[in-house]
Structures are given as C-alpha cells and as structure tokens.
C-alpha positions as a printed Julia matrix, in Angstrom:
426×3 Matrix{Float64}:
 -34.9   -20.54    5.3
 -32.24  -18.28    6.6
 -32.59  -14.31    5.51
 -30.68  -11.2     5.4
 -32.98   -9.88    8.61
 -31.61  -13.19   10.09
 -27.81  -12.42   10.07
 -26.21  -10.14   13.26
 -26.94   -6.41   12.71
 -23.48   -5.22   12.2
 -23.68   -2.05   10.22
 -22.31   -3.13    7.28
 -24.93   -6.12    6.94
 -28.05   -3.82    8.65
 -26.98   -0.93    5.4
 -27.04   -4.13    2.76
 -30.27   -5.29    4.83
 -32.07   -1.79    4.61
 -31.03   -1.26    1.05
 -32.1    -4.27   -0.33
 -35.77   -4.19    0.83
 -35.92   -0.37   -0.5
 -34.55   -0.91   -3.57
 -33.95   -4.7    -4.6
 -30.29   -6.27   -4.6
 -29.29   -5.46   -8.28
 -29.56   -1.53   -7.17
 -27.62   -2.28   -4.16
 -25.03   -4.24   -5.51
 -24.39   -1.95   -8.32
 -24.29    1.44   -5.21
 -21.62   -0.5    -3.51
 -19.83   -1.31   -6.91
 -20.07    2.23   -7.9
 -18.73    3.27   -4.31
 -15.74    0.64   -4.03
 -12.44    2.76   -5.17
 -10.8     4.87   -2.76
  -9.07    1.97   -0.99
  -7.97    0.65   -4.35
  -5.75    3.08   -5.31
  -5.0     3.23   -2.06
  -4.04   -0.64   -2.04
  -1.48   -0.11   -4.83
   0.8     1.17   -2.24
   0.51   -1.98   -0.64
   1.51   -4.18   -3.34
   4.36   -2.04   -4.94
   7.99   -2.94   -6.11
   9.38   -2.04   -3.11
   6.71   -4.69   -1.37
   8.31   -7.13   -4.08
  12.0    -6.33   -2.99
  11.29   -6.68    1.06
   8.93  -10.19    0.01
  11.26  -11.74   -2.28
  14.1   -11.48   -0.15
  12.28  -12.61    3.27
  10.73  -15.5     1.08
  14.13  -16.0    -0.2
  16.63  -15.99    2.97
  13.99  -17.08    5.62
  11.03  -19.67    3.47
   8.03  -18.98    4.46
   8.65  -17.96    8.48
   7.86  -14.02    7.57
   4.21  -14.78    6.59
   3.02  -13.48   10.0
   4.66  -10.39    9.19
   3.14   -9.87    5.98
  -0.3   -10.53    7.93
  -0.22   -8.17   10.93
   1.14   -5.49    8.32
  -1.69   -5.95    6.92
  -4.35   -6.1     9.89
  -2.23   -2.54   10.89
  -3.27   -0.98    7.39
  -6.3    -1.96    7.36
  -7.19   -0.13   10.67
  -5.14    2.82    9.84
  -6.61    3.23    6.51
 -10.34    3.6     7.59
  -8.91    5.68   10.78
  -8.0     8.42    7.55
 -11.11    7.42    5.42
 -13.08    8.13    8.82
 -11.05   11.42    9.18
 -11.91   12.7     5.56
 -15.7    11.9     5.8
 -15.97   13.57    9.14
 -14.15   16.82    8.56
 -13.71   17.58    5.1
 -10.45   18.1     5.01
  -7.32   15.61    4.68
  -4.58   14.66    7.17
  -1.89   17.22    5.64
  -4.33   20.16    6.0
  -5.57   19.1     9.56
  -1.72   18.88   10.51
  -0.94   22.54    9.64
  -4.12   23.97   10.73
  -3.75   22.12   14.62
   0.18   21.96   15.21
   2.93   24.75   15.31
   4.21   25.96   12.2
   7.71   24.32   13.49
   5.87   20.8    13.93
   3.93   21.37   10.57
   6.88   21.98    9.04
   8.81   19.12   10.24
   5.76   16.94    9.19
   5.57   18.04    5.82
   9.34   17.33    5.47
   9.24   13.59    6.63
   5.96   13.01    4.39
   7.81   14.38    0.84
  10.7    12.11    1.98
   8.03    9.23    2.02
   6.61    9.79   -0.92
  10.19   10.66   -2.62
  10.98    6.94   -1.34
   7.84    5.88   -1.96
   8.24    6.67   -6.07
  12.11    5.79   -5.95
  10.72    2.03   -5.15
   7.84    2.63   -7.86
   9.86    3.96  -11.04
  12.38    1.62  -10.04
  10.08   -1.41  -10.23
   8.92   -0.25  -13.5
  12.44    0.21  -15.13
  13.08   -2.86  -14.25
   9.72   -4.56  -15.82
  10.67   -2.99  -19.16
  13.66   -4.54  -18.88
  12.57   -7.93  -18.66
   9.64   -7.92  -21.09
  11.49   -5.66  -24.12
  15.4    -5.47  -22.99
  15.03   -1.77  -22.22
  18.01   -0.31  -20.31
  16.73    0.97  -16.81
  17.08    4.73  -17.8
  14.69    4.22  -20.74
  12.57    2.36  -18.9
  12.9     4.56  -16.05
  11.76    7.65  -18.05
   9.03    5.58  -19.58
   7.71    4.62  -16.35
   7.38    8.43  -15.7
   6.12    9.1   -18.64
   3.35    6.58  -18.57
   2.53    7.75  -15.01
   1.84   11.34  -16.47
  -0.71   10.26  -18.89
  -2.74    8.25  -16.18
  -2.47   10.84  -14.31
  -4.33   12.78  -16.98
  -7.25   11.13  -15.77
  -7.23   12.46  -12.36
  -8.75   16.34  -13.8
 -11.78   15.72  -14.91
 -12.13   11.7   -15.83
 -11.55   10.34  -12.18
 -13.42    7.45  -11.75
 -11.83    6.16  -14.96
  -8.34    6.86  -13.16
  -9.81    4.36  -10.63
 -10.53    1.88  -13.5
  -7.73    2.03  -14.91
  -6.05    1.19  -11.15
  -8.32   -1.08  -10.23
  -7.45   -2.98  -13.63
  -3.73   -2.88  -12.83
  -4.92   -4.62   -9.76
  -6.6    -7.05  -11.42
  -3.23   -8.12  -13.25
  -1.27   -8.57  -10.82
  -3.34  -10.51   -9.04
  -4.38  -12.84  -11.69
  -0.2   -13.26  -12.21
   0.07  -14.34   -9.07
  -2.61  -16.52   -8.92
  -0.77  -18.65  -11.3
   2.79  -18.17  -10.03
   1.3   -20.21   -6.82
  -0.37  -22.49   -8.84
   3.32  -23.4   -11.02
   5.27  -22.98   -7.82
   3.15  -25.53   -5.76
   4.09  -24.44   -2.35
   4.05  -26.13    0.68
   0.08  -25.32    1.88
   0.78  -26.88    5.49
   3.99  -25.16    6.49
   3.05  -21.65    4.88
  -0.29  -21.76    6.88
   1.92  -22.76   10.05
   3.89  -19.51    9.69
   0.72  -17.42    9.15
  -0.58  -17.48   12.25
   2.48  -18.54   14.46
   4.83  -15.48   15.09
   8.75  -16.01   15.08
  12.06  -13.63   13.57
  14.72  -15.95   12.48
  18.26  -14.48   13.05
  19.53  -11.81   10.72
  15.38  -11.31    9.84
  14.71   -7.83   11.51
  16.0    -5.65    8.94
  13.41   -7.64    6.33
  10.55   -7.59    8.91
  10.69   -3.83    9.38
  11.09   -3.49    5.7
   7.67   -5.14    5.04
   6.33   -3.46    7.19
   6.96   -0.19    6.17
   5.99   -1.63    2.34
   2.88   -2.52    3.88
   1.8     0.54    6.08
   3.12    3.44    4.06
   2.93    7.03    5.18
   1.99    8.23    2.07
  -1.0     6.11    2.01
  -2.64    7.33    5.55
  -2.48   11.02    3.92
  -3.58    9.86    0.18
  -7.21    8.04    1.51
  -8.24   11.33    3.86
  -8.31   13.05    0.0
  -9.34   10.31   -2.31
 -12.26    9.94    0.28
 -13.86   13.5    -0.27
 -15.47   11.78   -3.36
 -17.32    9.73   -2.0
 -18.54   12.78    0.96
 -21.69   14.25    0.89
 -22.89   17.43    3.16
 -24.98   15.33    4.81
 -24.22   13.74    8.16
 -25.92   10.85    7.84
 -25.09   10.22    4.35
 -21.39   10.12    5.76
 -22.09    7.59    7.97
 -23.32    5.73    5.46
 -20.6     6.31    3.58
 -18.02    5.17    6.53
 -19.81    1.85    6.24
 -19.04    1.36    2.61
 -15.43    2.76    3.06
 -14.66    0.4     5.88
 -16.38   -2.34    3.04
 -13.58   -0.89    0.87
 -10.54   -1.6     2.64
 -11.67   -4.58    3.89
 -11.47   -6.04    0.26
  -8.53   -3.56   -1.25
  -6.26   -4.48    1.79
  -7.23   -8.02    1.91
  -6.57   -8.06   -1.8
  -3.01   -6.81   -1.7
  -2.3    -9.4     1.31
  -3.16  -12.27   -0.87
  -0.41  -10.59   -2.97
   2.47   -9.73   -0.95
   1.83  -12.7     0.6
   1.68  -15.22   -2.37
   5.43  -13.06   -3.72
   7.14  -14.4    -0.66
   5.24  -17.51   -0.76
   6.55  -17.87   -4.54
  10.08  -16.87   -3.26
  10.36  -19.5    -0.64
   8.97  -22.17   -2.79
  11.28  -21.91   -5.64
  14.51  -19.89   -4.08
  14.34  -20.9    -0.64
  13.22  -24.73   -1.52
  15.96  -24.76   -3.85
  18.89  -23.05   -1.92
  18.79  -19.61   -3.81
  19.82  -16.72   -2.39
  17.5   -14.14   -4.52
  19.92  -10.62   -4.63
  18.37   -9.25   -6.91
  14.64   -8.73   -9.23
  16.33   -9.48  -12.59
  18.1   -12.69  -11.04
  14.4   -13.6    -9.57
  13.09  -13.5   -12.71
  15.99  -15.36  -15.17
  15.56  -18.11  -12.1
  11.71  -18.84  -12.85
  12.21  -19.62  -16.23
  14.3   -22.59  -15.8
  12.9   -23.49  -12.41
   8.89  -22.94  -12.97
   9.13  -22.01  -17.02
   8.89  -19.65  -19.48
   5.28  -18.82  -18.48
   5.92  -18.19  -14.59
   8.88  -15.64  -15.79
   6.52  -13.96  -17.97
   3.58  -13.52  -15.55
   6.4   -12.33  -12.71
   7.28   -9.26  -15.02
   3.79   -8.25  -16.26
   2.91   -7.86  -12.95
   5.89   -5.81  -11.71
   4.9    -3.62  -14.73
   1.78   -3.16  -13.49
   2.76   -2.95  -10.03
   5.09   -0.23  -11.01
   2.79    2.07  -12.91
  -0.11    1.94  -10.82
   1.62    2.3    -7.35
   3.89    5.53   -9.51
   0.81    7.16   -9.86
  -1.05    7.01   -6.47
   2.38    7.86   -5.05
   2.27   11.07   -7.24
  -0.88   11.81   -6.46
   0.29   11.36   -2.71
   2.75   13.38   -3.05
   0.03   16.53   -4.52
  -2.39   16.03   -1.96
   1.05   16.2     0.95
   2.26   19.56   -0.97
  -1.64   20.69   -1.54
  -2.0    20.28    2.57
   0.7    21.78    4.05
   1.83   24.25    1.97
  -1.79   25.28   -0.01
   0.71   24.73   -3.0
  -0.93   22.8    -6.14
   2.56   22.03   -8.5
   1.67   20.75  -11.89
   1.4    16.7   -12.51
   4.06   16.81  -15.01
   6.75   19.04  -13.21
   6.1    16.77   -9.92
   7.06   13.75  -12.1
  10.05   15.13  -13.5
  11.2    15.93   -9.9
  10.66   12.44   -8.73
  11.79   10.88  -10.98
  15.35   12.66  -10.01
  16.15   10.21   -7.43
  15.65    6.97   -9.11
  17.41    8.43  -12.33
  20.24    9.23   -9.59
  20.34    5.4    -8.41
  20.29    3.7   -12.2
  23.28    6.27  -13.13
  25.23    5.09  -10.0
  24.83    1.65  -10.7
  23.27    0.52   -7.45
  21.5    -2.37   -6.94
  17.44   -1.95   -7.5
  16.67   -4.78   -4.8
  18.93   -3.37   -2.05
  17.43   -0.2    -3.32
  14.01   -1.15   -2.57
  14.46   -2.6     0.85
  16.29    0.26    2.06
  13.62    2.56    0.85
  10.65    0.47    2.74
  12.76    0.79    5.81
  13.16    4.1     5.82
   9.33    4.45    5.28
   8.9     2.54    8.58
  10.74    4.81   10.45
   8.94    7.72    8.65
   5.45    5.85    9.37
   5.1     6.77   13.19
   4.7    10.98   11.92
   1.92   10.04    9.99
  -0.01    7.4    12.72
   0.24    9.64   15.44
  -1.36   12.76   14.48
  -4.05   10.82   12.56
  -4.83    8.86   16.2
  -5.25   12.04   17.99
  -7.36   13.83   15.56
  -9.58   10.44   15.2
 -10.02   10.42   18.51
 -10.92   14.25   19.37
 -14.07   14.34   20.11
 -14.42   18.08   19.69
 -13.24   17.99   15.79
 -15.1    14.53   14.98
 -18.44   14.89   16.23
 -19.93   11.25   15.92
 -17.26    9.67   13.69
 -14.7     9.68   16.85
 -12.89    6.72   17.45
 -13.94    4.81   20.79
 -11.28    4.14   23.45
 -10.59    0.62   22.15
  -9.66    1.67   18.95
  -7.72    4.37   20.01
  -5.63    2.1    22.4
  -5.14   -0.6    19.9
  -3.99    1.95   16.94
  -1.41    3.23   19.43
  -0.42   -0.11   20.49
   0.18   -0.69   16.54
   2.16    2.27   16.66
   4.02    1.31   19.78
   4.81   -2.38   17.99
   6.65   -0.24   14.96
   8.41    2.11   16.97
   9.78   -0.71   18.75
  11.0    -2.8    15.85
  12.24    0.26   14.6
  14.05    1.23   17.79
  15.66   -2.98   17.79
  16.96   -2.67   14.15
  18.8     0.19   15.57
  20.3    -1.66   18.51
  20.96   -4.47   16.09
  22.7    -2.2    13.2
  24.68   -0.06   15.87
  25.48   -1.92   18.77
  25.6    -5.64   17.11
C-alpha cells in the first residue's frame, strides 16, 4: 500500500511527512490551516474589480483566446509572491523598508512615488467596483455607494490592530463568495469546455488585443501586492532560522492555493464573458450593461450571483489595498498615517471619476494598465535583494530562479514597451 514515506521528498511533502509521524495528521492539518493566510489577502488583489473590467472585456471582444494570458499572469504571481514571502521570512523587514535602507535617497524616493500611485490605482479600481455592486443589488447612486465602500473598508480594517487573524477570516470569507458565485455563473453559462481549454495552453493576441493583455496582466501581478506579502508575512516569522524555513515551505503551500484560487476566478469571469457576450455578439462596455445582460440571457439568478461577488470583490481587495498602501508609507517614509484618514484620501480619486461622469469599465482597464507599467519598480528590486546572497543567508534565490523572475520581468517590459509602439506609432 502506497505511504506518505513513499511519495518524492519535495519539501513541502518531506514537512507533511515529518509532521505527521510526530504528531498525527489531525495536528498537522489543523498547523497548516492555522498557517494558510498571508497569500489570501494577498490573492484579493488578484481577483479585484479592476481584474473584472480587463476579463470581461477580453472575454467579451476576443471569446475565450486571452485565457493564456490570464494563466501565465498567474504562474508570474505566483513566483513573485513567494520571492517577497521569502524576502520577509529571511530578513525581517518588508520590500519598502529594504528599498530605502539599500538605494539612494533619489531612487528611494522615486520608488515610493510609483508604489502610492499603484496603490492609489489600485483602490480607484477597488471603491469603484464596490460603488458599482451597491448599485446593482440596492439602486444606490455610485457616490453613496462609493462612500459606503470606504466606509465598510474602515471597519474591516478595524480588525487589523489587535484582532488580525479574524481580518484574515473575514478575507478569506469574501473569497469564499466569490468563488462560490462563480462557480455557478459557469455552471448557467455552459461554456464551451473544448475551445476554452484550447486557448489555455496555446498562446495567440488577436488584433486590437494588446491593450487588454497588458491590462490583465497588470490586474494579475500588482505592485502593491509584491510589497503587501513581505509585511503580512512577519506573522507567520519566528527568530528562529529553521523555524523560517519551515515557514517558507508553508508560505510557498500558501500561494500555491491563494493564487491558484483567484486563477480559477479571473479565469471563469472571462470565460463567463465569452460564453454569453462573445457567443452572442455583445460588445460588453460597461459592468452595469454586463450585469442587466445576464438576467435575460442566463436569468435572474446569474445577475444576482455576478453582483454579490463584485461586492465582495470590492470590499475585500479595498482593504488589502489600504493596508498596502500603510505598509508602502510605513517603509519608505517610517510614517504610520491613521486607517481612517488614509481612506478618506483614497477614496479622493474615485469620488473624482463618479463626479466626472466617466465610465467605471474604461476606468478600470486603464488603471490595470498603468499598474503594469508601474509593476517592473517593484520586480526588480525584489529580484536583486532575493538573490543577494550577503542579505539572505540561506533563503537566497538560486540562479534559475533568478533568471526566470527576470525573464518574467523582461516579458512585461516588453508588452509594455509594444502597447507603446502600438498607441504612438500605429
């Protein structure tokens, strides 16, 4: 009969092996339950409005051919968010503060500027999203909802002083809804299985498609993430080296199922899109029009499961990005700003775009875009420190892993660098 001593030592399986025959499975299961969190709230990010405006518009315009997109975004995160997991464990300190002790004051500066304009994007795309949820479920105008959104944020956020694994709860739970509403939008939208899992694996950018591409991709890998996991991460860090390592195990287990989570997600939005708005020759331009076109299309339950889960996507990704957003200011500038004058401040911007009258879809994939060409300030440094031998000890990357998370830096750059050429030059 085949064991747990019989499967390949990886690390991951030789630490469930070890721990088992020490102290039974039910102990074990419930250590790696009670460790499993960081890359959660990290995950929101992945799965945010502004993911919903770049997915429902690629399903939309292009059916399912973006799916490969959505997946290398995702096999990108994943590596980059246990590069800053790894980081936090092995120093102590995050990426913000490791970026103003190592670089010139003129570099640090510069860095801390491009990260508050991520996470200012970043929270545009969230309060948005959940202005636009209160909409739909209770006819709310978007300033109301707006404000609500914000204010709903703060009160999470509560959580976060003294109460902070039930601030993971709570996210984890938001999670949990919308994936369970999107579990049942593919299930009423009955997509195409064959073709979908053709444009998984099988790479191509239709004409007119980079501007979406690079959009999901910076809704996927978000600046504001890399720096929010080296702090979440301190946690779950003991003063013990090997305890750490142990630890890097459980945080690689982490992302591996947070990340792989919010894949199924963003994947199964533009899956949904293409299905119903593609299938049907619907040009999606906007969330609200998305969601009046389920009802008749899919019915009254599909519409309702669509908003629930842009509410929840909207709160919980609001509040990571705030919390984002403390740990960038906390960094750089050793400033701590309270939670409730942050949110006001943030808030600013999206309050700015409802008054103005601009669209909250356009809105959204312009703001993911602009993260992408953020995201590259955030990679880089968190490569080279990863990689120093000298500040890492043990935890420092090995060559592959350096070479391929540069070569995933190289692959954004360059998209970023064509949708330039494309937008300027034609």
């Amino acid at each position: 009969m085949l064991t747990l001593s019989d499967l390949p030592q990886l690390p991951a399986v030789k630490l469930f092996h070890d721990s088992v025959a020490r102290h039974g499975l039910g102990y074990t299961l419930k250590r790696i339950a009670a460790f499993l969190g960081p890359a959660f709230l990290v995950s929101v990010g992945y799965m945010d409005p502004g993911n919903w405006g770049t997915d429902i518009e690629g399903g939309s315009r292009f059916g399912y051919t973006l799916l490969w997109v959505i997946l290398a975004s995702n096999l990108i995160a994943i590596l980059m968010q246990t590069l800053s997991a790894k980081l936090g464990l092995a120093t102590g300190k995050t990426l913000p503060e490791l970026c103003r002790d190592r670089f010139s004051k003129p570099v640090a500066f510069t860095l801390w500027v491009t990260a508050e304009l991520a996470a200012i994007a970043t929270d545009l795309a969230e309060v948005l999203g959940g202005a636009v949820a209160f909409k739909l479920l209770f006819g709310l105008p978007l300033i109301a909802g707006a404000i609500l959104t914000g204010l709903i944020v703060g009160l999470i956020l509560m959580l976060e002083e003294n109460k902070f694994r039930y601030l993971e709860i709570t996210i984890i739970s938001m999670v949990a809804i919308i994936g369970l509403a999107y579990l049942a939008e593919i299930f009423l939208s009955r997509p195409a299985f064959g073709e979908l899992a053709y444009h998984v694996v099988v790479p191509n950018l239709p004409p007119g498609s980079v501007l979406v591409a690079v959009g999901i991709i910076g809704a996927t890998v978000m600046p504001h993430n890399l720096y929010l996991h080296s702090a979440l991460i301190q946690s779950r860090r003991s003063a013990d080296p090997a305890a750490n390592k142990r630890a890097l195990t459980l945080a690689k287990l982490d992302s591996f199922i947070a990340l792989n989570g919010a894949w199924l997600v963003n994947s199964a939005i533009l899956i949904m899109s293409a299905a119903v708005f593609y299938a049907n020759g619907l040009r999606v331009i906007s969330i609200e029009e998305a969601h009046k076109t389920l009802a008749p299309l899919l019915g009254p339950m599909s519409a309702f499961a669509f908003a629930i889960a842009l509410l929840a996507s909207g709160l919980s990704s609001s509040t990571t990005a705030t919390m984002a957003g403390q740990v960038i200011m906390d960094g750089f500038l050793h400033v701590r700003v309270n939670v409730w004058l942050r949110r006001a401040v943030t808030l600013i911007p999206a309050l700015v775009v409802i008054g103005l009258g601009l669209d909250p879809l356009n809105i959204l994939v312009l703001s993911q875009v602009s993260l992408s060409f953020q995201l590259p300030l955030a990679m880089i440094p968190l490569i080279l420190f990863t990689h120093d031998r000298a500040l890492m000890g043990g935890f420092a990357n090995n060559r592959l892993t350096t070479g391929l998370a540069f070569i995933f830096a190289g692959v954004i750059i360059a998209l970023n660098a064509l949708l330039l050429w494309q937008t300027f030059v034609g």
